[in-house]
N, C-alpha and C positions, 0 to 999 in steps of 0.2 A: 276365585278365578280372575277378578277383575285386579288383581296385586300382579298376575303373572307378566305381563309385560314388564314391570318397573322393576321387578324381580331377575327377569332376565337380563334386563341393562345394566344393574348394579353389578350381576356378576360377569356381563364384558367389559367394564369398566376395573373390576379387582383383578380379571383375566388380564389385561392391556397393562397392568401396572405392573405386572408381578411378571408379567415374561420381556416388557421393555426395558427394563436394569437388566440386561445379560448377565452381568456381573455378580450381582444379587442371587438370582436368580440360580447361577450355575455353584454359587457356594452351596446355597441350602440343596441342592440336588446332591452334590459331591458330599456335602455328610451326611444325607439319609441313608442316601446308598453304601455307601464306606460303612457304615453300620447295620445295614440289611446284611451285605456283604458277609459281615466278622461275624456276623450273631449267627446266620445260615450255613455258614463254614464249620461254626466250633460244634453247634446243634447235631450239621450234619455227619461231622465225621464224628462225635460220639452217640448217634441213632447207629451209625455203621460200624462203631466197635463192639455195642451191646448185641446187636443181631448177629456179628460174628463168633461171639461168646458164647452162644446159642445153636452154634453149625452142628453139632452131633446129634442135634434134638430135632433142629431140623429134618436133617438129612436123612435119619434113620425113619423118622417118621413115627413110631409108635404111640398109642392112644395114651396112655398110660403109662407111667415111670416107676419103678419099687425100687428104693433107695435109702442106704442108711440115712436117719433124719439128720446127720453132721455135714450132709453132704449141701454145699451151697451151689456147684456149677456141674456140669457135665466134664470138667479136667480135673476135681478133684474128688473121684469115684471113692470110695471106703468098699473091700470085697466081704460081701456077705457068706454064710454060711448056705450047704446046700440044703438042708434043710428046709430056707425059705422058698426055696422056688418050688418044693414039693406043696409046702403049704399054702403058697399064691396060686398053684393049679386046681385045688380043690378046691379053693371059693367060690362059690353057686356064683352063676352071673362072668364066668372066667370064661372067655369060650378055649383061647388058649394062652400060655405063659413061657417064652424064653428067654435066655440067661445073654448075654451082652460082655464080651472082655473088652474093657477099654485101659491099654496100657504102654507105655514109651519104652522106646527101643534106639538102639544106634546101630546104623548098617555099617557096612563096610563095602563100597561101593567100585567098580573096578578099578577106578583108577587108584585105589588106596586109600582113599577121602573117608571119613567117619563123619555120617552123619545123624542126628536124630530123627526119628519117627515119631506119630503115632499110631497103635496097630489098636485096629479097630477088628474082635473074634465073632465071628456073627454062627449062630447057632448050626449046628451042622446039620440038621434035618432039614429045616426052611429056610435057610436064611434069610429069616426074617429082618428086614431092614438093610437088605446090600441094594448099591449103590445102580443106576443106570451106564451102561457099559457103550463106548463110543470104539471102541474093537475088544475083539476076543468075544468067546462065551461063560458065560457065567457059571457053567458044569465045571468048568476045566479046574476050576477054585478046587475041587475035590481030588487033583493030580497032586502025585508029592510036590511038596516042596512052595508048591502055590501060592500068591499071593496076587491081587488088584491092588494097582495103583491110581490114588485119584488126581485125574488131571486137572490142577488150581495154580490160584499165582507159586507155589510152593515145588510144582512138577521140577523147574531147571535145575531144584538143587539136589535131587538125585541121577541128574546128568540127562534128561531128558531120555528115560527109558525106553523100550519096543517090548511087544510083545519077542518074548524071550528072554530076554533083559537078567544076567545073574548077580547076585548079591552074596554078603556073608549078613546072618544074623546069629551072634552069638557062637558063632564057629559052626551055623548049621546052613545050608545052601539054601537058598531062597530064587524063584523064578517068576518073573512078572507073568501073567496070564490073563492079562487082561489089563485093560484105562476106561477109566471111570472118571462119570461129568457126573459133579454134585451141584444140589441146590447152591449152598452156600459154604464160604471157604472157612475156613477157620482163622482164628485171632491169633497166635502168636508164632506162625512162620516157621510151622514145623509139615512138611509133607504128610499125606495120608495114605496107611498101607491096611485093605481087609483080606481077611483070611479064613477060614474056620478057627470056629471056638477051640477045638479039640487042638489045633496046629498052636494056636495062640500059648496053650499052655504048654506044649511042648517046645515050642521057642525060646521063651522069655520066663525066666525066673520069676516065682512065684510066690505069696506069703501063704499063711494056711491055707484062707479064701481064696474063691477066684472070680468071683460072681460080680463084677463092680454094678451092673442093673440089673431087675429084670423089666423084659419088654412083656407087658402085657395089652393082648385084645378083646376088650369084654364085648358078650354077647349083644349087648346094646350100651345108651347114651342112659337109660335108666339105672343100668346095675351099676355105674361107676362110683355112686356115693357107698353103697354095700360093700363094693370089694376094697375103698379105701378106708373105710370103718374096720373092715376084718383085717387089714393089713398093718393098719395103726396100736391093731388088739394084739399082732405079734414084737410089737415094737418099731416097726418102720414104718416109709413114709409113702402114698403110692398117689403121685402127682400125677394130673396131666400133662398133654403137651403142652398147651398155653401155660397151665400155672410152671412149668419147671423153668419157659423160657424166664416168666414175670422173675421166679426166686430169682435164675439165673443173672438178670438184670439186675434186681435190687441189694444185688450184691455188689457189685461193680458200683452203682451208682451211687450207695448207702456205706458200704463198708471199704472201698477203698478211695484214695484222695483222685479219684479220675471226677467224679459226677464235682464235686468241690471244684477242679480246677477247671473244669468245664463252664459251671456255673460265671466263677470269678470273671473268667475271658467274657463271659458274655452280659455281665455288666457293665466290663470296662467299654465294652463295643457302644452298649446303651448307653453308658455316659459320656463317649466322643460323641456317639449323633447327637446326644439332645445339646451339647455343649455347641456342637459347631450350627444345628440348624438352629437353635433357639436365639443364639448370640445373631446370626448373621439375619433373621428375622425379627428380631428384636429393632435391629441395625435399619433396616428396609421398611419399618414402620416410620424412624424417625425419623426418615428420610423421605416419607411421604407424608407427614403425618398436614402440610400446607391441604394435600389434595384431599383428604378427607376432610377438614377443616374446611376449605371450598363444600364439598360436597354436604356438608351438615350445616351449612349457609342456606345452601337454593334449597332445602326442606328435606332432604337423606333422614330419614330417623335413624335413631340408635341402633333398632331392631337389622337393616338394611347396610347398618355399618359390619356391625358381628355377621352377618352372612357373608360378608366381603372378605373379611379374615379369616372366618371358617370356612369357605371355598379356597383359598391361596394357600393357607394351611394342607390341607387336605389335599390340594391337587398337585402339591408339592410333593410330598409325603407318600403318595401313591405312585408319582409317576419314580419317586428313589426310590420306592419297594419291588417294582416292576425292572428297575435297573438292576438292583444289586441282587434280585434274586436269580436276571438271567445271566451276569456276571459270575456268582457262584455255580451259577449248572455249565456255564463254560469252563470253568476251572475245576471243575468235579471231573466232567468230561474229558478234559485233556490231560490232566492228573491223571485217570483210570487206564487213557490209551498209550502213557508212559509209562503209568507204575500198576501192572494188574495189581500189586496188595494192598492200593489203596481201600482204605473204608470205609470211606465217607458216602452216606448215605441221605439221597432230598427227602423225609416224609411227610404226608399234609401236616403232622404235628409240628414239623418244623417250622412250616410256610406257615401254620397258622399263629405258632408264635411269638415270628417274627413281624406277622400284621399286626398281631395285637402291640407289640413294642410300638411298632409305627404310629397306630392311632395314640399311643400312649405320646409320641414325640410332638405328633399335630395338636394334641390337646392341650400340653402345657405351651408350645411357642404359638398357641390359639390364644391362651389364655393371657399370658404375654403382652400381647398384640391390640387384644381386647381391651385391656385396662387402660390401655394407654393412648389408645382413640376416643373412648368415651368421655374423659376427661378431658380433652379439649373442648376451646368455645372458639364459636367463628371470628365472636371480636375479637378476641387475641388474635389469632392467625393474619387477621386483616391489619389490625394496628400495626402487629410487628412488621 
């Protein structure tokens, strides 16, 4: 206790140095943050393209996924036999099991415009997993011709429909009955149309199967290991919601060049900050380096010098963390209220991240800094 005074002098003494070179001062800010910035950007908009890779999984909601084992995302379904879904209803621990079409389509829109869908066929008894409905009612889905449309950045490009709204699918009539606000929108910029299961096949051309999942709801959080043992024992694969997201993801970020160039971008970010804060506190040591030399004269020990540079380090380093992170949530922000398809998503793993780069940035221009105060002698300083 009796060090804490001299302790706190030293560090308004490393505080007074380090903020009286404006100049100094405003470099090592400008590259922490420029690389808070780029690392929190590239992070955040691919958090925001994996969880939109994952919107069918979301949104539908179901506990459980039965899925041929080929299948790596929720857009490329494999249609099972029906068979399986008689056999996933009979697994003790199943309280119930239904069948999911998930398949792309092109309307014909009135103005003559063709464009793509995906038609999402939800079971016709329950429709288990349809969407929350912001007009119309959800019965009406079972009037011919029927379909909900989901309201997402993707809505305008079916001309911004109404209830009533008519289409061509496949030469067959189709009529909105409904809009639909989902969790979350989907990744590649195609609007969302559900229907009943039974309409879905009569729509759209079909191969033998037609089953792309089934949604199953087990009786508890205990039976789920049993029912994906018996479901493994038929040959497929019966994931949860979390693990189908993780596959989902590790797919993208493992098997295609997106997690790689993700990655790259945010080393190169990492290597402009530490480039530009290290050099320019590198710079701002040796430019101080009389005052410390002063200060390792009148009795400053070593130990009180390193606290000096690991406070300036550090408080540097923090206040560019806190900059560029509120930098990128305004640019997130303002992005989203320009472009709804943007993806980019802040999550603590981002933020936590990119602190940890940051302490990684104060510790090497710590280290830096440090070696090259401690090697100084007062005599020198004085002589010269």
């Amino acid at each position: 206790m009796e060090r804490t005074p001299a302790v706190n002098g030293i560090l308004k003494i490393a505080y007074k140095l380090l903020v009286n070179d404006k100049g100094k001062f405003a470099a090592l800010l400008v590259g922490i943050t420029f690389a808070v910035f780029l690392i929190v950007m590239m992070t955040s908009m691919f958090a925001g393209i994996l969880h939109r890779s994952s919107a069918t999984v979301i949104n539908i909601g179901a506990k459980v996924w039965v899925m041929d084992p080929a299948v790596n995302t929720p857009a490329n379904s494999i249609p099972m036999p029906d068979y399986v879904l008689d056999a996933v209803r009979s697994i003790n621990g199943v309280k119930y099991a239904v069948p999911l079409y998930s398949g792309g389509a092109l309307v014909k829109l009135r103005s003559g415009i063709y464009q793509s869908v995906t038609v999402l066929g939800l079971d016709d008894a329950s429709l288990y997993g349809r969407p929350g409905l912001i007009e119309g009612q959800i019965e009406d889905i079972y009037a011919e011709n029927a379909f909900v449309v989901v309201k997402d950045a993707e809505f305008p490009k079916l001309e911004n429909p109404r209830l009533g709204t008519e289409f061509e699918l496949n030469d067959h009539r189709g009529v909105i009955v409904g809009i639909a606000k989902v969790t979350t929108s989907g990744l590649f910029g195609v609007p969302t149309l559900y229907t009943t299961y039974t309409r879905a096949l009569q729509y759209i051309p079909s191969m033998r199967f037609t089953t792309a999942f089934i949604l199953v709801e087990p009786k508890s959080a205990a039976a789920v290991p049993h029912i994906k043992e018996q479901v493994k024992a038929l040959g497929y694969d019966a994931l949860t919601k979390d693990e189908f997201i993780r596959k989902t993801s590790n797919f993208y970020m493992y098997k295609t060049g997106l997690g790689t160039n993700v990655l790259l971008m945010t080393v190169i970010s990492f290597i402009v900050g530490l480039s530009i804060s290290g050099q320019t506190f590198y710079t701002f040591i040796l430019e101080n380096l009389e005052k410390f030399g002063a200060l390792k004269a009148i009795g400053a020990k070593g130990r009180e010098l390193i606290y000096m540079i690991l406070f300036q380090a550090t408080f540097t380093s923090l206040t560019g963390y806190g900059l560029g992170i509120g930098l990128a949530a305004l640019v997130i922000t303002m992005a989203k209220l320009r472009l709804p398809s943007y993806a980019a998503k802040i999550t603590y793993g981002n933020l936590w991240f990119a602190f940890v780069m940051v302490l990684i940035i104060a510790g090497i221009s710590s280290y830096i800094g440090i070696r090259k105060v401690l090697k100084i002698e007062p005599f020198d300083i004085f002589r010269g």
